[in-house]
TORKOL-4160 file (C-alpha; in steps of 0.2 Angstrom, whole numbers, padded with zeros to 4 digits, m for minus):
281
<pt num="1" X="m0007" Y="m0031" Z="m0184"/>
<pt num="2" X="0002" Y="m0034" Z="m0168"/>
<pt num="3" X="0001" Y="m0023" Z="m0154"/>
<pt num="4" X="0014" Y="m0016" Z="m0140"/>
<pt num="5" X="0002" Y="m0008" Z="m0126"/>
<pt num="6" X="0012" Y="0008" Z="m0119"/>
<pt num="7" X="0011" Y="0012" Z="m0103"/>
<pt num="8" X="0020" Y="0030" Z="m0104"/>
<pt num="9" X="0007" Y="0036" Z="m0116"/>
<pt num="10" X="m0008" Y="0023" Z="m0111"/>
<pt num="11" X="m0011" Y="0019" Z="m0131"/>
<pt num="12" X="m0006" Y="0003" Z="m0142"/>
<pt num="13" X="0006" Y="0004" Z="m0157"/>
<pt num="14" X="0014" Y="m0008" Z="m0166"/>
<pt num="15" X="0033" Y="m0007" Z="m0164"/>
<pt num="16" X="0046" Y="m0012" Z="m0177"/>
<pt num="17" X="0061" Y="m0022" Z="m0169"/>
<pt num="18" X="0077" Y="m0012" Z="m0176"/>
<pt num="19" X="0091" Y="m0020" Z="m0168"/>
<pt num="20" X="0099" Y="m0026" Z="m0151"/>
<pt num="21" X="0113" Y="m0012" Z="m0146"/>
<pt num="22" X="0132" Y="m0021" Z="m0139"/>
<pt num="23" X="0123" Y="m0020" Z="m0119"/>
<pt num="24" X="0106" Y="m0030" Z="m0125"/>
<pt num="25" X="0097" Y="m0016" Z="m0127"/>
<pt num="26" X="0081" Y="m0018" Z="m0138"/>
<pt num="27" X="0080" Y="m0001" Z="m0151"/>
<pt num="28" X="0062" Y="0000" Z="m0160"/>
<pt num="29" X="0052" Y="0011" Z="m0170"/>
<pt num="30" X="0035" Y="0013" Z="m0169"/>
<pt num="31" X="0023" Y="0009" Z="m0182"/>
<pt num="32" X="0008" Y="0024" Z="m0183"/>
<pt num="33" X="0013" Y="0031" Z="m0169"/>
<pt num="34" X="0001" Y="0046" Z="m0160"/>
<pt num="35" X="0012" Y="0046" Z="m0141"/>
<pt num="36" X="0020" Y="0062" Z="m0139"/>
<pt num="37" X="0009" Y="0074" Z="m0151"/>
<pt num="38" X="0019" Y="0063" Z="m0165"/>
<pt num="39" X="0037" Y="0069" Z="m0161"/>
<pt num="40" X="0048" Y="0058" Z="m0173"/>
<pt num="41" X="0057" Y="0045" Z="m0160"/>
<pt num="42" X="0065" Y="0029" Z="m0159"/>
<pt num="43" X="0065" Y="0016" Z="m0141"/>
<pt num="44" X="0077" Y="0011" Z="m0134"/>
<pt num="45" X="0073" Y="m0003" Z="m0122"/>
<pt num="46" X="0089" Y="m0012" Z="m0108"/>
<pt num="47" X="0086" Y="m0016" Z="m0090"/>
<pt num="48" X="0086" Y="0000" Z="m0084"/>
<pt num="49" X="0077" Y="0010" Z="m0095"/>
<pt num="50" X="0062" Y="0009" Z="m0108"/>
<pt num="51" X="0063" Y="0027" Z="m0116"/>
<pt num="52" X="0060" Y="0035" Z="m0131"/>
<pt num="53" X="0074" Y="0044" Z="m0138"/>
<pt num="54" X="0069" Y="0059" Z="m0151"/>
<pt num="55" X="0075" Y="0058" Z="m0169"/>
<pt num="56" X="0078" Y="0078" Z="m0169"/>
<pt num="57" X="0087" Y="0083" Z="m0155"/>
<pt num="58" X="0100" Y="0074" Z="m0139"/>
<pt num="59" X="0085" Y="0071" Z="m0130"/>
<pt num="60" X="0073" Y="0059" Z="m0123"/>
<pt num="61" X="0054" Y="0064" Z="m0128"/>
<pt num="62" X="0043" Y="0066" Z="m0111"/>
<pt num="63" X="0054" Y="0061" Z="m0098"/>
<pt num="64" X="0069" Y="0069" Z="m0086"/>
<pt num="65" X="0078" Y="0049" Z="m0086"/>
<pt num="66" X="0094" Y="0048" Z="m0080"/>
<pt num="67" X="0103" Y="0037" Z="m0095"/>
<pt num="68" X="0124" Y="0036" Z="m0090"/>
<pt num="69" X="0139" Y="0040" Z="m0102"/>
<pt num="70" X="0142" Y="0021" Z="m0104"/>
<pt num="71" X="0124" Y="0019" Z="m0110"/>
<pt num="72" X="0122" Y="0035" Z="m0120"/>
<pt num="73" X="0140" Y="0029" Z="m0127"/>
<pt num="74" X="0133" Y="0010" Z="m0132"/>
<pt num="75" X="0117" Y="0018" Z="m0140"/>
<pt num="76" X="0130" Y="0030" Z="m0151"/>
<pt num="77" X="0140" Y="0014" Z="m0157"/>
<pt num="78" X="0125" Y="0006" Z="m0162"/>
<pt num="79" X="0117" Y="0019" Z="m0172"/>
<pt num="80" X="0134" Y="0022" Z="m0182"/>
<pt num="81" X="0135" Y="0002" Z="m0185"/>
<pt num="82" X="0133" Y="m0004" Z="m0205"/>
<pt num="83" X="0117" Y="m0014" Z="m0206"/>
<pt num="84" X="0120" Y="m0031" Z="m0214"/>
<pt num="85" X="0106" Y="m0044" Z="m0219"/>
<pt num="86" X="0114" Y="m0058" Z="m0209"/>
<pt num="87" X="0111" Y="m0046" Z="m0193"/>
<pt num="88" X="0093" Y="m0041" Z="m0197"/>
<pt num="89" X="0091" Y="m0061" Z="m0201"/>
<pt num="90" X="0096" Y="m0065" Z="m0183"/>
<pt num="91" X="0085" Y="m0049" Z="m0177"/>
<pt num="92" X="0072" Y="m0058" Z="m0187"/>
<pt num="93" X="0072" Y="m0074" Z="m0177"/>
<pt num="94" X="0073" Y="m0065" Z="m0159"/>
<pt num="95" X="0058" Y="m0055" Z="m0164"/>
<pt num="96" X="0047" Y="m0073" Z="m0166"/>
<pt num="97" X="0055" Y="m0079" Z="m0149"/>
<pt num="98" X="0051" Y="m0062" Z="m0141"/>
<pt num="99" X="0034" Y="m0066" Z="m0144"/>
<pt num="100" X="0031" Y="m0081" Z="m0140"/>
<pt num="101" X="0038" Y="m0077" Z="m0122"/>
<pt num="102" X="0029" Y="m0060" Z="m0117"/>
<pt num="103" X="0011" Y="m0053" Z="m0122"/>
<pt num="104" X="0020" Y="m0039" Z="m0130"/>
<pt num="105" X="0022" Y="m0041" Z="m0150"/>
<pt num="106" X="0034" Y="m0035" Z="m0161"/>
<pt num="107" X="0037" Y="m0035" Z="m0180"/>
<pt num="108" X="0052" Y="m0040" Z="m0190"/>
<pt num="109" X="0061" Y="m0029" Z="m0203"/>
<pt num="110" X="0058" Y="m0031" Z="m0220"/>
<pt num="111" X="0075" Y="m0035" Z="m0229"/>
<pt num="112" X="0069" Y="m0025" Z="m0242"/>
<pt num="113" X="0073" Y="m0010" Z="m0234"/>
<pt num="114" X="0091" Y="m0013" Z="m0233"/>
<pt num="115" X="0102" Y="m0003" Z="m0243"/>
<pt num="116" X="0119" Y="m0003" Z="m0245"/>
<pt num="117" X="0130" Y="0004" Z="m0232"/>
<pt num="118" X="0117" Y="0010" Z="m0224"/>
<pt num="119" X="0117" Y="0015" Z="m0206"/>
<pt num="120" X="0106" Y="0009" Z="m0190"/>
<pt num="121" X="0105" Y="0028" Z="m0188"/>
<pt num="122" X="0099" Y="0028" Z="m0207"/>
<pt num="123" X="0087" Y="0011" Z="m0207"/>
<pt num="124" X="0078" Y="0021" Z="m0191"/>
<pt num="125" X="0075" Y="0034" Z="m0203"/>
<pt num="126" X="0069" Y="0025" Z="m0216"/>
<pt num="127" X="0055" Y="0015" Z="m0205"/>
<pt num="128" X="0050" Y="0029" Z="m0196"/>
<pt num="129" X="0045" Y="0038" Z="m0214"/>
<pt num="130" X="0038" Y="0024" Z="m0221"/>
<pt num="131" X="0025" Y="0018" Z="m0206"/>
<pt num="132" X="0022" Y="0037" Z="m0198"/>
<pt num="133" X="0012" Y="0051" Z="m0204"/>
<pt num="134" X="0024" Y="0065" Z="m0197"/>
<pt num="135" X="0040" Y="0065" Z="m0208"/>
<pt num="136" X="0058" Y="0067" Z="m0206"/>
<pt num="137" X="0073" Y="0073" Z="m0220"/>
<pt num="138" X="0078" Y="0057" Z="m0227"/>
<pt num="139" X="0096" Y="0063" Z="m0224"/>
<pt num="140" X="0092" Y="0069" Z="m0206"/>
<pt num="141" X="0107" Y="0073" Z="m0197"/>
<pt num="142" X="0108" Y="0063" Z="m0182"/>
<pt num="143" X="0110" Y="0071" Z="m0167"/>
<pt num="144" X="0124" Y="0066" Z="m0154"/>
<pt num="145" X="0115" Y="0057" Z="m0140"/>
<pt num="146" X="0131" Y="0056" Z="m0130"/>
<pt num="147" X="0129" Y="0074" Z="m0124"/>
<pt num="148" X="0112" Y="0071" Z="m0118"/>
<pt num="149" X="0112" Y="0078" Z="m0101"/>
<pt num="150" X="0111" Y="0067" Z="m0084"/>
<pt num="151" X="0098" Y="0070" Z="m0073"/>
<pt num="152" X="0104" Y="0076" Z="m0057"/>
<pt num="153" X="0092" Y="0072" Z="m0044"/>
<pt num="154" X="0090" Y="0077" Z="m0028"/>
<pt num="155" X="0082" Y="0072" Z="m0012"/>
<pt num="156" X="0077" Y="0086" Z="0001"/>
<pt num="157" X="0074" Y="0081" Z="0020"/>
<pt num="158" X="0071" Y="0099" Z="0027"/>
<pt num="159" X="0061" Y="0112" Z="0017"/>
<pt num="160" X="0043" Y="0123" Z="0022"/>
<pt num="161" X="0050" Y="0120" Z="0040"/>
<pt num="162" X="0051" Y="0132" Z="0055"/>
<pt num="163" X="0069" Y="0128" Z="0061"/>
<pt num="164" X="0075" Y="0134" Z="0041"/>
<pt num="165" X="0070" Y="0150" Z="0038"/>
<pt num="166" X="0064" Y="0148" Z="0021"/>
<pt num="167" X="0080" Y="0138" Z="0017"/>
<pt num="168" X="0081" Y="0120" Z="0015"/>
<pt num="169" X="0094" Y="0105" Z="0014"/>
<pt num="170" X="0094" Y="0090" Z="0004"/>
<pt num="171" X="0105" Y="0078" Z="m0005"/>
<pt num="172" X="0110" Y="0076" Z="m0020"/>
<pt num="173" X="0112" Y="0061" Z="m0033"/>
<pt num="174" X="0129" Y="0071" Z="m0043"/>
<pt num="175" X="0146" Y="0065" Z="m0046"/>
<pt num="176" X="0153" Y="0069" Z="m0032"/>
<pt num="177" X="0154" Y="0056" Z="m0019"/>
<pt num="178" X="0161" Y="0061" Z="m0004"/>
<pt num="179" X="0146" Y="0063" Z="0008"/>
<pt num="180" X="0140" Y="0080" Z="0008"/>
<pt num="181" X="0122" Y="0089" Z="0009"/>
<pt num="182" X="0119" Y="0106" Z="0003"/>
<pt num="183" X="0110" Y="0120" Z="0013"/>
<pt num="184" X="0100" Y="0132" Z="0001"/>
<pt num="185" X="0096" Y="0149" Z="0009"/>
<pt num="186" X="0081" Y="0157" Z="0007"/>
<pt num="187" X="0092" Y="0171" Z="m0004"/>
<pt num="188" X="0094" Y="0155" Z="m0018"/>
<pt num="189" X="0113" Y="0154" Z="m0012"/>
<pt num="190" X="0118" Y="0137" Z="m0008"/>
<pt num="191" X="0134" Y="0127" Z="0003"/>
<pt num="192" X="0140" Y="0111" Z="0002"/>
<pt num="193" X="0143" Y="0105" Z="0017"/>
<pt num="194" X="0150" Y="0089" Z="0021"/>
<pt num="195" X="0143" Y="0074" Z="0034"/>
<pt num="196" X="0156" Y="0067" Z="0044"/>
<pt num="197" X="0167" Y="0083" Z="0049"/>
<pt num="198" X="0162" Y="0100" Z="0049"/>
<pt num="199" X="0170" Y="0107" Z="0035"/>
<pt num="200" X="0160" Y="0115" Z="0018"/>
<pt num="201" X="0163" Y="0102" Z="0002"/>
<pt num="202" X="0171" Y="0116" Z="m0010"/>
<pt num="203" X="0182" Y="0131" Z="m0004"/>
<pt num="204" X="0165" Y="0146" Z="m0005"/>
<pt num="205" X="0164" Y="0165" Z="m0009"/>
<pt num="206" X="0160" Y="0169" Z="0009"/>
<pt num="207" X="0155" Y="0160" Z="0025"/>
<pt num="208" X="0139" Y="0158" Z="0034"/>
<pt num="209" X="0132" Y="0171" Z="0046"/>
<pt num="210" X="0133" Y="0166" Z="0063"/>
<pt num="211" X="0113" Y="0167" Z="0064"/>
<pt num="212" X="0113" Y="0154" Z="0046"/>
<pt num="213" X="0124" Y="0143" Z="0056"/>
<pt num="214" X="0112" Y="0145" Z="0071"/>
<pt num="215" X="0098" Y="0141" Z="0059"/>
<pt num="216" X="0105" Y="0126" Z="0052"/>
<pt num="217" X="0111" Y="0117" Z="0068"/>
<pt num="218" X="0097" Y="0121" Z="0078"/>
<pt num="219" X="0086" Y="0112" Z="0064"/>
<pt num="220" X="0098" Y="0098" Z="0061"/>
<pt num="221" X="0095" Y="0094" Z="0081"/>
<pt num="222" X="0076" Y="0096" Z="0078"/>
<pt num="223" X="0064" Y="0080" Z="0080"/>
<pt num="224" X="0059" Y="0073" Z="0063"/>
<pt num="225" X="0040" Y="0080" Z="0062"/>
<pt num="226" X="0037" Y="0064" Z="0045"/>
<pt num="227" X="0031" Y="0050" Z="0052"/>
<pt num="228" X="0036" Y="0039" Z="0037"/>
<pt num="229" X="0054" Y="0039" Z="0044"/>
<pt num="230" X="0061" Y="0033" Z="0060"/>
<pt num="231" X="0074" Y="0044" Z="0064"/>
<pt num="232" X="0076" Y="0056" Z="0080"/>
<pt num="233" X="0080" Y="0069" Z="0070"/>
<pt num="234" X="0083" Y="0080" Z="0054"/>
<pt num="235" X="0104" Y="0074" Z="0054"/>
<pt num="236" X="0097" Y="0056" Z="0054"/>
<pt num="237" X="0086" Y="0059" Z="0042"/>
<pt num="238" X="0099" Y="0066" Z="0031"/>
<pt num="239" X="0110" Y="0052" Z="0032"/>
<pt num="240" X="0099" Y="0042" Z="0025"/>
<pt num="241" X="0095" Y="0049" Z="0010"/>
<pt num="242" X="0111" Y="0053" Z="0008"/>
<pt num="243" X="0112" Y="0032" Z="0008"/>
<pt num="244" X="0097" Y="0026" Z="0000"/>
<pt num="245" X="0098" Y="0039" Z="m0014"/>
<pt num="246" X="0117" Y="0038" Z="m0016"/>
<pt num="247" X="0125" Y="0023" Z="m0009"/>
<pt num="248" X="0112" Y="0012" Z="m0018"/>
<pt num="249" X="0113" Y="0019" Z="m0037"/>
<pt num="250" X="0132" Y="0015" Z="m0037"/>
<pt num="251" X="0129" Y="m0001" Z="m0048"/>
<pt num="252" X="0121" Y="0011" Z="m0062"/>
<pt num="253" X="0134" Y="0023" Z="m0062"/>
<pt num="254" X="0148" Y="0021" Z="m0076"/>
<pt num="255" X="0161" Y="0012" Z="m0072"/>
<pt num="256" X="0175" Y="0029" Z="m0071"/>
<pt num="257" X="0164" Y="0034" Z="m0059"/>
<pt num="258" X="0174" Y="0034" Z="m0039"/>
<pt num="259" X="0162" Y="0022" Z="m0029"/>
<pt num="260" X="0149" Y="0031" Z="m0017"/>
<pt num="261" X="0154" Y="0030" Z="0001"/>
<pt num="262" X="0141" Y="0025" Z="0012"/>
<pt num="263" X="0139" Y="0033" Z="0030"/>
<pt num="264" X="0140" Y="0025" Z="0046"/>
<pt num="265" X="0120" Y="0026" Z="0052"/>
<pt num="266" X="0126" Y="0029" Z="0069"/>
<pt num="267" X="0138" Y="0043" Z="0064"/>
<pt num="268" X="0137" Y="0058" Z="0077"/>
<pt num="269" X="0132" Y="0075" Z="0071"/>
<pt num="270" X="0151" Y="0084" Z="0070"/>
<pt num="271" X="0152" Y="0100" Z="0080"/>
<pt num="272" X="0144" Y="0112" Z="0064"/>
<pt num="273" X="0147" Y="0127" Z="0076"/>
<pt num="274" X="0165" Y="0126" Z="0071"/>
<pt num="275" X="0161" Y="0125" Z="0050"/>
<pt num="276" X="0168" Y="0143" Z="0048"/>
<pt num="277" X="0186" Y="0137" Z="0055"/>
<pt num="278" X="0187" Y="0127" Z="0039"/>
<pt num="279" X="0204" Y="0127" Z="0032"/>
<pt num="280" X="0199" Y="0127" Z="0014"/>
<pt num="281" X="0191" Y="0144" Z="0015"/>
């Protein structure tokens, strides 16, 4: 039997190749599979991803990925696609060029499990039942991917330090785009404030204290203690997280999406002590 070594779960397993998706990407289904304490789950395999997508619910099985709506949408069509022979034949035949290109192995489909009408969503079904020990309802209702969540992640560049108070600041890698950190508190309340003029990112509830304000541009001004980065100070230092964890995702983001704006590396700190005269309070 031909084996695909998985890194995520360190064990081999044979994989079934189910079909390619409209964007290339590979879907599988794993043949005697013991990875994540046997959750039913088919892979989906692009560029940018290698995940394993559970059968039960919108999720992705071990693993906070951040998959886009145009991704998520491309996974949808292809479940709800009819299977025809002719397209398992072709899938057939990439499956023997796959292999002979990579160390990783693959199997084919056996026509035989081909029914009329029947669904990508179904076929998955219907493999994973017949090659796995923990079953599924034949007529499992297929959940709807497109709603799985996006990770938003964050990128914190002041936190534990003596300047904040408790609080911290970080970035985040969210839909808005117009450069903008957030300061946390150490009460949990946060404001968005933005980088290039002193102004808060969203009209807020109330305005920071006079000593929070002190706080924050007194550690903004403060020497950056980490090494790692060569920046005079925690504003630098900010800037370029917001740059390297923004600015540089823009080619995976979906397409509606307005570009991120990347910030001038030499853009001076605006005058924060003037953030409560903010006309959109």
């Amino acid at each position: 039997m031909k084996l695909v070594y998985d890194i995520k779960t360190n064990s081999s397993t044979t994989r079934k190749i189910i079909g390619r998706t409209k964007k290339k990407a590979l879907i599988t289904v794993c043949v005697n599979c013991e990875a994540f304490s046997h959750i039913p789950h088919f892979n989906c395999k692009s560029k940018k991803y290698d995940e394993a997508f559970s059968l039960l619910s919108a999720k992705i099985v071990d693993s906070p990925a951040n998959i886009e709506l145009s991704d998520r949408t491309d996974i949808e069509e292809f479940l709800n696609k009819i299977v025809t022979i002719k397209d398992i034949q072709k899938i057939n035949k990439m499956c023997k060029k796959l292999n002979k290109k990579q160390k990783y192995k693959y199997e084919s489909i056996d026509i035989a499990d081909i029914e009329p009408d029947m669904t990508y969503w179904e076929l998955i079904i219907k493999i994973w039942n017949k090659y796995n020990k923990e079953k599924t309802p034949k007529n499992l209702y297929k959940p709807y991917y497109i709603n799985l969540i996006e990770m938003i992640d964050s990128a914190c560049f002041g936190g534990s330090n003596e300047y904040l108070e408790g609080g911290k600041c970080y970035t985040m890698q969210d839909q808005e785009r117009t450069p903008h950190f957030i300061y946390e508190l150490n009460t949990g309340e946060k404001f968005g404030i933005l980088f290039e003029k002193a102004e808060y990112l969203y009209p807020i509830s109330r305005k920071l204290t006079q000593q929070e304000l002190d706080v924050l541009i007194r550690y903004l001004k403060a020497p950056v203690v980490e090494k790692l980065f060569k920046c005079k100070n925690y504003w630098e230092l900010g800037i370029l997280m917001w740059n390297d964890q923004n600015y540089d995702c823009t080619n995976y983001s979906p397409k509606y999406f307005p570009k991120y704006k990347k910030i001038d590396e030499n853009t001076p700190m605006p005058d924060y002590s003037k953030l409560n005269e903010d006309s959109n309070l």
